[in-house]
VEXTORLUM-722521 format. One record per residue (C-alpha): residue in three letters; x, y, z. Coordinates in steps of 0.5 Angstrom, whole numbers, plus 500, padded with zeros to 3 digits. Layout:
<recs>
+------+-----+-----+-----+
! resn !  px !  py !  pz !
+------+-----+-----+-----+
!  ALA !   X !   Y !   Z !
...
+------+-----+-----+-----+
</recs>
This chain:
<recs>
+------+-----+-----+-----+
! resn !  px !  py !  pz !
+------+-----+-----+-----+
!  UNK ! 637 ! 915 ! 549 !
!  UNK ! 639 ! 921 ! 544 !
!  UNK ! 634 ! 928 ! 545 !
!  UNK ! 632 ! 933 ! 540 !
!  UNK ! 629 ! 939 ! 543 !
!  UNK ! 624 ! 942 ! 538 !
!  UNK ! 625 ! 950 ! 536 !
!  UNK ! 619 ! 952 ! 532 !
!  UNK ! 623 ! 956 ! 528 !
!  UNK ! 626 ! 949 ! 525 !
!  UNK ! 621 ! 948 ! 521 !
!  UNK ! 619 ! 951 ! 514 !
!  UNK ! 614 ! 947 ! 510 !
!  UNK ! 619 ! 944 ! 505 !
!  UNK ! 616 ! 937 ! 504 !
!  UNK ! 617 ! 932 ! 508 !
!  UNK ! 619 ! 934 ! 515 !
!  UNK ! 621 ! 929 ! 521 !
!  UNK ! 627 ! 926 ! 527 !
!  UNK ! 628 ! 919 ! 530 !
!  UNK ! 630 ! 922 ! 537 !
!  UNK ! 629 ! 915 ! 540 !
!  UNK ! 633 ! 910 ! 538 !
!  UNK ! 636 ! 903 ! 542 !
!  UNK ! 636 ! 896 ! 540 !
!  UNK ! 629 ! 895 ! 541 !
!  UNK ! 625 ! 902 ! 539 !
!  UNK ! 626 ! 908 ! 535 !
!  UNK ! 622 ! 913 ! 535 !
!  UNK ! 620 ! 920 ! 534 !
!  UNK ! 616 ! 924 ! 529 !
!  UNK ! 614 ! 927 ! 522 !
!  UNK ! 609 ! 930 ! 517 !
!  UNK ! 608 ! 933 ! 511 !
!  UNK ! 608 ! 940 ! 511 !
!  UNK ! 604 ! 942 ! 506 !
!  UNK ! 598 ! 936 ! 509 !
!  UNK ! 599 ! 936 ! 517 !
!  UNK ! 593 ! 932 ! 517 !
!  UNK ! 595 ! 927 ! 513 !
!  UNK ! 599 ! 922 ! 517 !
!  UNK ! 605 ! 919 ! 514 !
!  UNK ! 608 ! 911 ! 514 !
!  UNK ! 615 ! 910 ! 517 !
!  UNK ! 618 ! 904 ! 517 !
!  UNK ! 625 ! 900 ! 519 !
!  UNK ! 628 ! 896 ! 515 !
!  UNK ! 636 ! 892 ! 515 !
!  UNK ! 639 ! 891 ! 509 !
!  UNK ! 631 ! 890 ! 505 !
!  UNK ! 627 ! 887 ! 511 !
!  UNK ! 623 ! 890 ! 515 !
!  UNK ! 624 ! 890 ! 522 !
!  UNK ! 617 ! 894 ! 523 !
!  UNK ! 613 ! 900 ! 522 !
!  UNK ! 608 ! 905 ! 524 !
!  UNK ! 603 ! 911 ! 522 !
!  UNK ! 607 ! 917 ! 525 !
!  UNK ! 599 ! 920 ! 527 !
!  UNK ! 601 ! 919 ! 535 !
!  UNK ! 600 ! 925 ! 540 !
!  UNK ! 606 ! 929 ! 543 !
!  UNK ! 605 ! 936 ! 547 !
!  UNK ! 612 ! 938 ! 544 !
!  UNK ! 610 ! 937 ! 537 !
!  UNK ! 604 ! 941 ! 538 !
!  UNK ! 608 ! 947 ! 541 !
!  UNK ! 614 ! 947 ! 536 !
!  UNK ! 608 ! 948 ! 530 !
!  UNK ! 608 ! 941 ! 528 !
!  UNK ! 601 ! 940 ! 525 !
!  UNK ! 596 ! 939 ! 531 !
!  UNK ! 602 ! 934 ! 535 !
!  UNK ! 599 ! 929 ! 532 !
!  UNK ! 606 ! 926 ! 529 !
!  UNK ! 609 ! 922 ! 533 !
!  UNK ! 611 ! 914 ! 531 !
!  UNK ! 614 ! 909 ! 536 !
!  UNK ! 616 ! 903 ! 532 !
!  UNK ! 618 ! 896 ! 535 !
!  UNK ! 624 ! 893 ! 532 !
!  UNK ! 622 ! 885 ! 532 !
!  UNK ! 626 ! 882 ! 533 !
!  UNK ! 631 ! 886 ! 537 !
!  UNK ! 637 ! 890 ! 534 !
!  UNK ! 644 ! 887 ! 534 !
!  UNK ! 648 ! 893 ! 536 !
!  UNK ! 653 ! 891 ! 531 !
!  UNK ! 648 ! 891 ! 526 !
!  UNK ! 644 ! 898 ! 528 !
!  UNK ! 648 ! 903 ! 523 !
!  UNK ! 646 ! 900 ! 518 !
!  UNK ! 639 ! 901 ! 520 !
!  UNK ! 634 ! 905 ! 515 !
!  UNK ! 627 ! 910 ! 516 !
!  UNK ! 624 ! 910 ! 510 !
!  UNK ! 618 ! 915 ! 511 !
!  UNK ! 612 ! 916 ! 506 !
!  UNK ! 606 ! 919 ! 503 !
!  UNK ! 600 ! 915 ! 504 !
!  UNK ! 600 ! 914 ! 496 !
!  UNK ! 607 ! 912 ! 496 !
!  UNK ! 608 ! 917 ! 491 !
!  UNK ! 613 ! 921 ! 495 !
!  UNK ! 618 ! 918 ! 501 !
!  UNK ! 624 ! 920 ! 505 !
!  UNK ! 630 ! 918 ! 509 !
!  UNK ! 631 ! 919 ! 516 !
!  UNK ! 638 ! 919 ! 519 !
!  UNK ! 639 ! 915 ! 525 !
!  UNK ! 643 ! 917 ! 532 !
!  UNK ! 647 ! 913 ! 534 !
!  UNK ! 644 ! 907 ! 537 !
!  UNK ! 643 ! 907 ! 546 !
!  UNK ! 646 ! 902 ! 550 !
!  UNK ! 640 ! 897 ! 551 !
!  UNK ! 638 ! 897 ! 558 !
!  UNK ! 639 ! 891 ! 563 !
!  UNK ! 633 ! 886 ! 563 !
!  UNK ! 632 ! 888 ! 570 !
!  UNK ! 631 ! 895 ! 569 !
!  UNK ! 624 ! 893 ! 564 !
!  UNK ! 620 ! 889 ! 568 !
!  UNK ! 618 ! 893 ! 576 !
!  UNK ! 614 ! 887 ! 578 !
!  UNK ! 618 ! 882 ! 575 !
!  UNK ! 625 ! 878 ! 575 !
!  UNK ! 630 ! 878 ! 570 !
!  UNK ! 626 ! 870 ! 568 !
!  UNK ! 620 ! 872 ! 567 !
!  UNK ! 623 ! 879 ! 563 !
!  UNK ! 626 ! 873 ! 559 !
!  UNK ! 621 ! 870 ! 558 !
!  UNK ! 617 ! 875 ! 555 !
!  UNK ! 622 ! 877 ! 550 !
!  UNK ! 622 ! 870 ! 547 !
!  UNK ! 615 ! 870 ! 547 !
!  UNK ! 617 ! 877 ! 543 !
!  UNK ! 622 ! 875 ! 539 !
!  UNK ! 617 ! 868 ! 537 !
!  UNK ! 611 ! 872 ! 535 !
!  UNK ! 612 ! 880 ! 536 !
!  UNK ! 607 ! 881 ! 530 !
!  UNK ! 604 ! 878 ! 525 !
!  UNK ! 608 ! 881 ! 520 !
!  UNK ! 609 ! 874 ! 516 !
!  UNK ! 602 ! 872 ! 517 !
!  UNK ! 599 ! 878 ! 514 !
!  UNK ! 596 ! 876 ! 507 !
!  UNK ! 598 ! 879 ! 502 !
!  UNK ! 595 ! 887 ! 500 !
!  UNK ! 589 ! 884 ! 495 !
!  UNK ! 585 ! 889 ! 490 !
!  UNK ! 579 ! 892 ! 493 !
!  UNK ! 572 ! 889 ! 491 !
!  UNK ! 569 ! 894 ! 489 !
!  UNK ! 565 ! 901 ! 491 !
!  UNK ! 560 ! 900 ! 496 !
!  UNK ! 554 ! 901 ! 491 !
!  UNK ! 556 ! 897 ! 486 !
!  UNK ! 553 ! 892 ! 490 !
!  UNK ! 546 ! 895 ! 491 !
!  UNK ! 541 ! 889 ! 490 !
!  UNK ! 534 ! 890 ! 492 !
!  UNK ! 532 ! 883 ! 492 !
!  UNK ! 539 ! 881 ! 496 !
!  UNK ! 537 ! 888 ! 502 !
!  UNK ! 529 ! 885 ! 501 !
!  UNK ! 530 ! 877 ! 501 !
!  UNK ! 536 ! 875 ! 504 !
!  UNK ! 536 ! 872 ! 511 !
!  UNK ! 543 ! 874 ! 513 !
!  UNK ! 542 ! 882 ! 510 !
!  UNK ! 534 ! 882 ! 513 !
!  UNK ! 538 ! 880 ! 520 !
!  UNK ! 542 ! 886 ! 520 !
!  UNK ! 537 ! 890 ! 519 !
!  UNK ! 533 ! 887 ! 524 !
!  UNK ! 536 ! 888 ! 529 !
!  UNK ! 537 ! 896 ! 529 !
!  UNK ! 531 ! 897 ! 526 !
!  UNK ! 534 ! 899 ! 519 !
!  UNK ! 529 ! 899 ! 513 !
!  UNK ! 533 ! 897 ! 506 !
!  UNK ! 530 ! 905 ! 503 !
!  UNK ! 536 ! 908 ! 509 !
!  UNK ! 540 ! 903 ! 507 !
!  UNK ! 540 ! 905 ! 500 !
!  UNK ! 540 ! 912 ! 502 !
!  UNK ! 546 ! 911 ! 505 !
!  UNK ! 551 ! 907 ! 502 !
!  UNK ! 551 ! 913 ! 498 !
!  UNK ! 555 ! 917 ! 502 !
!  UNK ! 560 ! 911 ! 502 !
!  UNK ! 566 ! 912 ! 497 !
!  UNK ! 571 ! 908 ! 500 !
!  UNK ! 572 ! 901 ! 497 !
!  UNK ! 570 ! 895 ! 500 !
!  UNK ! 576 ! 891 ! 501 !
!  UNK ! 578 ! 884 ! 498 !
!  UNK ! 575 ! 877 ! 501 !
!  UNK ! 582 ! 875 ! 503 !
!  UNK ! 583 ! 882 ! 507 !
!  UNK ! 576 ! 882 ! 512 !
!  UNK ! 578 ! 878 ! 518 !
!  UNK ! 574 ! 872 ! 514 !
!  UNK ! 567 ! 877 ! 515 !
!  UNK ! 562 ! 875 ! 509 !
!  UNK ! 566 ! 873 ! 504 !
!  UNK ! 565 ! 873 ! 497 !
!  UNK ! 558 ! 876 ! 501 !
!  UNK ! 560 ! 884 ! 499 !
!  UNK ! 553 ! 887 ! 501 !
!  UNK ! 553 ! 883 ! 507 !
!  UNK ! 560 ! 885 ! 509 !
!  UNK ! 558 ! 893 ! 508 !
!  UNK ! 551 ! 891 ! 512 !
!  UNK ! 554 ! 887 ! 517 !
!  UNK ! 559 ! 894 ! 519 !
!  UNK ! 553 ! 899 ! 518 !
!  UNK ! 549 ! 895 ! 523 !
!  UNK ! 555 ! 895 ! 528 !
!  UNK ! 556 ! 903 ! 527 !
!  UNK ! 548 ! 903 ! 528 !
!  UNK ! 548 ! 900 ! 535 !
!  UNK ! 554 ! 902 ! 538 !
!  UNK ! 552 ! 910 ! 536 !
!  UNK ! 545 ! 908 ! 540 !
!  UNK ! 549 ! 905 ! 547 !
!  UNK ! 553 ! 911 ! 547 !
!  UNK ! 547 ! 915 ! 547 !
!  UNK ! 544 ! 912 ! 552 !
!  UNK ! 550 ! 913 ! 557 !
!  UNK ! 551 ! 919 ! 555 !
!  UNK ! 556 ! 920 ! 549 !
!  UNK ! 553 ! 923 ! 542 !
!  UNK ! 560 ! 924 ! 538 !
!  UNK ! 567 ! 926 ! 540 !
!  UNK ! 573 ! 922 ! 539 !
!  UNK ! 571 ! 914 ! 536 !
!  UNK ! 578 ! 909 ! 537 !
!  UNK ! 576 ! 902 ! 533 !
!  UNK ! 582 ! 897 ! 537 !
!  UNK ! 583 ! 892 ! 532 !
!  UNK ! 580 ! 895 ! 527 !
!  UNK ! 582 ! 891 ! 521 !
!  UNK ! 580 ! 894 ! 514 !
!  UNK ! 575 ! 898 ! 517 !
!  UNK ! 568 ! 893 ! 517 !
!  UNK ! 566 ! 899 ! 523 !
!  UNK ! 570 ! 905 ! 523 !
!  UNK ! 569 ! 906 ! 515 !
!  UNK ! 562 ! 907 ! 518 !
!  UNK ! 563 ! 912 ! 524 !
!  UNK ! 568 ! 916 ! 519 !
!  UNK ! 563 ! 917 ! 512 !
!  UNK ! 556 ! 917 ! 516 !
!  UNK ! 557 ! 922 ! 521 !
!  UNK ! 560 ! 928 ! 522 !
!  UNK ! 560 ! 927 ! 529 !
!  UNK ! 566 ! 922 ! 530 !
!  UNK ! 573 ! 924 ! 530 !
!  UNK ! 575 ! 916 ! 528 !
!  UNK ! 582 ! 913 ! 529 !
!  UNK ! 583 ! 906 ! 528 !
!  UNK ! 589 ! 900 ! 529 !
!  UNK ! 591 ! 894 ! 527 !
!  UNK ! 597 ! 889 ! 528 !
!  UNK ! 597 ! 887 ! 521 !
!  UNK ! 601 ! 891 ! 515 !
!  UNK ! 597 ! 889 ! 509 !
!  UNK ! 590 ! 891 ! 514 !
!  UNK ! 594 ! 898 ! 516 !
!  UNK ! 596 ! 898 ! 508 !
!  UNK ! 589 ! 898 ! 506 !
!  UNK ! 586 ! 903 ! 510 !
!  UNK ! 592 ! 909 ! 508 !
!  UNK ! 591 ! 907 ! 501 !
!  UNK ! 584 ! 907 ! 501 !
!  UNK ! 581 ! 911 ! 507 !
!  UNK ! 581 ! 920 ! 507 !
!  UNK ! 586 ! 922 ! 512 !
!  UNK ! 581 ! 923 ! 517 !
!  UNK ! 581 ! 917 ! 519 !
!  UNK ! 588 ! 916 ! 523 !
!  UNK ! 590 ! 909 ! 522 !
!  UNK ! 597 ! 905 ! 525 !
!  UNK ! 600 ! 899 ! 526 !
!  UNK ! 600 ! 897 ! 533 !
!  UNK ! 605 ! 890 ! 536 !
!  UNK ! 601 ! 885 ! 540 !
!  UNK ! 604 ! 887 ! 546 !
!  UNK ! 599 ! 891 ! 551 !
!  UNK ! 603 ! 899 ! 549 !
!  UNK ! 597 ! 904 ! 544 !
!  UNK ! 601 ! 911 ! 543 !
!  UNK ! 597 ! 916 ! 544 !
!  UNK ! 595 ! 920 ! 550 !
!  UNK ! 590 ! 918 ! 557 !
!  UNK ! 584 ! 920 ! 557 !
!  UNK ! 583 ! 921 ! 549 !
!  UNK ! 577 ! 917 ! 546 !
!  UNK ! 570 ! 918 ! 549 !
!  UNK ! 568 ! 911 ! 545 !
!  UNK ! 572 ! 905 ! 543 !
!  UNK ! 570 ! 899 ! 540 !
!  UNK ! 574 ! 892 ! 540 !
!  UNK ! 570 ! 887 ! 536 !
!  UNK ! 572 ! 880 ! 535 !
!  UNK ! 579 ! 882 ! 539 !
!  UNK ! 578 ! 879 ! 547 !
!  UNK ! 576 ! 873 ! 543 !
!  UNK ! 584 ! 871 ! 542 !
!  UNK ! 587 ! 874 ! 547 !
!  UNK ! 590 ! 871 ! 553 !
!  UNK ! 596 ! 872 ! 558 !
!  UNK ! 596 ! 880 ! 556 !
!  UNK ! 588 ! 881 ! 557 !
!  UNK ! 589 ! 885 ! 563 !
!  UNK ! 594 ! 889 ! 561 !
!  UNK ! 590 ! 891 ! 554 !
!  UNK ! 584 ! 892 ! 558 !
!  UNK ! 588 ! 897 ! 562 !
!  UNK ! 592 ! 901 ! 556 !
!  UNK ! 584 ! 901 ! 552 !
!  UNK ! 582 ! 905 ! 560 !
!  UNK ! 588 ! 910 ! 560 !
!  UNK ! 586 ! 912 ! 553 !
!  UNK ! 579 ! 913 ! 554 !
!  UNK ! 576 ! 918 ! 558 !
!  UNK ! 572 ! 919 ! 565 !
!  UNK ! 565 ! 918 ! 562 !
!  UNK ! 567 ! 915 ! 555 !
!  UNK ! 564 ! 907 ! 553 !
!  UNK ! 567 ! 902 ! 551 !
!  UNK ! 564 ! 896 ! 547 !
!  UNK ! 568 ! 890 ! 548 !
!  UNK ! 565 ! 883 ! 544 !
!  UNK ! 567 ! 877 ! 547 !
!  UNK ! 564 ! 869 ! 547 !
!  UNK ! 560 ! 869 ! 554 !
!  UNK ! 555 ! 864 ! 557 !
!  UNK ! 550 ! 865 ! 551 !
!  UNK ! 555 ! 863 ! 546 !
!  UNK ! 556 ! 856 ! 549 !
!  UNK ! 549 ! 853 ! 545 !
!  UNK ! 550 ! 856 ! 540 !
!  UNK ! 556 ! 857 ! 537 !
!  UNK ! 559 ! 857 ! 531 !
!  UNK ! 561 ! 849 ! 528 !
!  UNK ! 568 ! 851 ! 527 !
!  UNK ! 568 ! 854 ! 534 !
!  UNK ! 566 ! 847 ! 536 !
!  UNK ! 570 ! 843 ! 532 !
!  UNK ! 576 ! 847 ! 535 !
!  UNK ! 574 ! 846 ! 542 !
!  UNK ! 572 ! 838 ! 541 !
!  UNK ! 579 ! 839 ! 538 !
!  UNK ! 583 ! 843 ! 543 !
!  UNK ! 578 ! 841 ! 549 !
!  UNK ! 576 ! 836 ! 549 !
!  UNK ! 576 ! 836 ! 557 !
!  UNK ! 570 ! 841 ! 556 !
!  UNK ! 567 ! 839 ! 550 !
!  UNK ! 560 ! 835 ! 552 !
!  UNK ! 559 ! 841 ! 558 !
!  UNK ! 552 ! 843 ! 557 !
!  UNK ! 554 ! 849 ! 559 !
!  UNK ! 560 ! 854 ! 559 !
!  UNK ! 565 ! 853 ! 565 !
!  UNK ! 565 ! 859 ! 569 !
!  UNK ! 571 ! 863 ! 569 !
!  UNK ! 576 ! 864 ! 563 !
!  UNK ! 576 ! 858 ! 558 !
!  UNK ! 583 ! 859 ! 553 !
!  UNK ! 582 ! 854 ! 547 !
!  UNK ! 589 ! 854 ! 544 !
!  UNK ! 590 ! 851 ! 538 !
!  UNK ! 598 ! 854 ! 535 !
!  UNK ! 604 ! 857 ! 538 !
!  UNK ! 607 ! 861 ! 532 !
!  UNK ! 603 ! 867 ! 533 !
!  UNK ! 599 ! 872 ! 537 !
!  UNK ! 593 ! 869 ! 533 !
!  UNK ! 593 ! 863 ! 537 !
!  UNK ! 587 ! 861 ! 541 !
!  UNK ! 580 ! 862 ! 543 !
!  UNK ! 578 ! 866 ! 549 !
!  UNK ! 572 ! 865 ! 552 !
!  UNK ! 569 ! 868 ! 558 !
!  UNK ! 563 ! 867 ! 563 !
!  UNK ! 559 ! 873 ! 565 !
!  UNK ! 561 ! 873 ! 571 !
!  UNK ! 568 ! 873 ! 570 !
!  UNK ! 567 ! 881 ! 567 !
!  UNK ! 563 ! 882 ! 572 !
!  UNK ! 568 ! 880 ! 577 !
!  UNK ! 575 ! 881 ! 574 !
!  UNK ! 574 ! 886 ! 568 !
!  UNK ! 569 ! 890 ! 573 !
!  UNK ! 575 ! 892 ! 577 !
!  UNK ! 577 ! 897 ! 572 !
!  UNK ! 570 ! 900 ! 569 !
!  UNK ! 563 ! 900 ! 570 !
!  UNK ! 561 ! 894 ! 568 !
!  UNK ! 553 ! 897 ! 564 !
!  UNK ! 550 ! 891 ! 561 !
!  UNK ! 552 ! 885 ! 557 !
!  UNK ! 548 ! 884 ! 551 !
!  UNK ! 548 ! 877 ! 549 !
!  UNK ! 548 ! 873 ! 543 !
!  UNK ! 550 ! 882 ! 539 !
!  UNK ! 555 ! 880 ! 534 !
!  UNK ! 553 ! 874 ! 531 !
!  UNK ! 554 ! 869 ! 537 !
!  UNK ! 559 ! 874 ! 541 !
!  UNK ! 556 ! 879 ! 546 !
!  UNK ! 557 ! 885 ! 547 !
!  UNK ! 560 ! 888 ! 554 !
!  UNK ! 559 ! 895 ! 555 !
!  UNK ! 564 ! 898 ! 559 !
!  UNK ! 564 ! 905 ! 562 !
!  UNK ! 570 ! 909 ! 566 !
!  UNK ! 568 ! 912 ! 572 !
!  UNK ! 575 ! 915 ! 575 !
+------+-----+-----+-----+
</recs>
């Protein structure tokens, strides 16, 4: 690997600044920022003769960025080439780095590219097979650039779609307020603080579309109840971390509601990451993550992290995700994980059933969900590719071996429970 050592005279604010300092056939990585913005978080991406290899926000933390007087240290960017660099080809190899409007971009020079390291040398527990494999899976679906849907405008700001009879007589909306005890009045008083437009139907992860108000309700209601959780353990504000985060249905609320949150999020699809900068204050620390269980950002980072709709569909890495979501969260801190348990057997959803009658047939007429971890897979194209569901006493026995397993609130989201996680050492 090439190594830049970082001076603090090397930096004058003229712009934009930034090294790739890291750079194989798999990986470039390294820093860079605007000088006359530090908190706002550039977009770096890779691209080879006009097709992009991957990209990132360059909002990770490294302690020599700090010291050299690089913003808060908060600058950094790893990027994962998918698929993975011929070394024939990697002089042609292009960073671009822009502004998150886009309005102002720059080119980074690339080093010349480190010999790609032995298969054996990737892997400490497995063998050159297995590290193989996992390459093909990586090279198969690494991300979900291609599955993206395209970038659609915003709906709207949040209040145009204030309407008294939907917030008084619509049983979806009266639902969410129900359940956290939120009264319309509040709920118009609030929205108020949000400027942030709504996204598109089709850039919502499927949630209440074309139902505007409800899908703005629907996060409030989330952001709600997870600040009361986090209270009861012991957490008021700090740093909030939205693991798959999407367009922001939860942490738009964590970010515009409250001051109390310093609110980062990611997401392992480009148009999702792509709103968000476009469209949220730089305070919020967005970034474009792989499907692959590595986040870069320090251990012990976050006092609370939410993860919606997420363990739901993944499979063979769920223990490695569980475990980089505990390094990054400190001792003390809550995490609130959805997933699809016990409760949700009677009461799913018709598309869940109609997967699970398709796929499982072997399960489907169970009047009660099988212990253990129950995988419904139904494609092989990318890592979006199945359902995952999980009795309550699987967390309690196998999630419980990395955290504190506190409750298990069933039936939270919709059909999803939540399981409230809490890292004790």
């Amino acid at each position: 690997m090439v190594n830049i050592t970082l001076r603090k005279m090397d930096f004058q604010p003229m712009g934009i600044k930034g090294v790739v300092d890291r750079f194989s056939v798999r990986q470039v990585s390294g820093w860079a920022y605007e000088t006359d913005s530090t908190d706002d978080h550039l977009f770096v991406t890779a691209t080879l003769d006009g097709k992009t290899l991957g990209s990132a926000v360059a909002s990770g933390f490294r302690a020599d960025l700090m010291t050299a007087g690089i913003g808060k240290g908060d600058h950094a960017f790893a990027i994962n080439l998918a698929p993975p660099l011929a070394e024939a080809d990697a002089a042609r190899l292009a960073i671009g780095v822009a502004v998150p409007d886009g309005s102002a971009r720059k080119q980074l020079p690339v080093p010349k590219v480190s010999a790609a390291p032995p298969l054996e040398a990737m892997s400490n527990t497995g063998s050159a097979e297995w590290v193989q494999e996992q390459i093909k899976k990586f090279l198969k679906y690494g991300n979900l650039y291609a599955q993206s849907r395209p970038l659609d405008p915003p709906a709207g700001l949040p209040g145009q779609f204030v309407d008294d009879a939907l917030l008084a007589g619509n049983l979806e909306i009266k639902g969410y307020l129900s359940r956290v005890q939120v009264s319309p009045e509040q709920i118009r008083q609030d929205i108020t603080k949000d400027t942030c437009p709504i996204p598109g139907s089709n850039n919502r992860e499927g949630y209440a579309v074309g139902r505007d108000l409800a899908y703005w309700v629907s996060g409030y209601a989330e952001y709600v109840h997870m600040s009361k959780v986090a209270r009861t353990y012991g957490v008021n504000g700090g740093r909030y971390f939205d693991f798959g985060g999407s367009t922001g249905r939860i942490f738009r609320h964590f970010a515009l509601q409250s001051d109390a949150w310093d609110v980062w999020s990611c997401d392992f699809k480009e148009t999702s990451v792509a709103f968000n900068l476009q469209y949220f204050p730089s305070k919020v620390r967005s970034f474009l993550n792989t499907s692959f269980p590595s986040l870069p950002l320090p251990d012990a980072y976050f006092d609370l992290i939410s993860a919606c709709s997420v363990f739901t569909h993944i499979n063979e890495t769920e223990t490695s995700w569980l475990l980089e979501l505990r390094r990054t969260l400190k001792v003390g801190g809550v995490a609130c994980i959805t997933i699809l348990n016990d409760a949700t057997w009677p009461k799913m959803a018709p598309p869940l059933r109609q997967t699970i009658e398709k796929f499982r047939p072997d399960i489907a007429t169970a009047t009660a969900l099988p212990e253990g971890k129950t995988v419904v897979t139904f494609r092989d194209d990318d890592p979006y590719n199945c359902n995952v569901l999980h009795s309550d006493s699987y967390i309690r026995q196998n999630w419980g071996r990395f955290f504190e397993i506190c409750e298990i609130q069933p039936l939270y989201l919709n059909t999803q429970a939540m399981v409230v996680c809490r890292r004790r050492d």
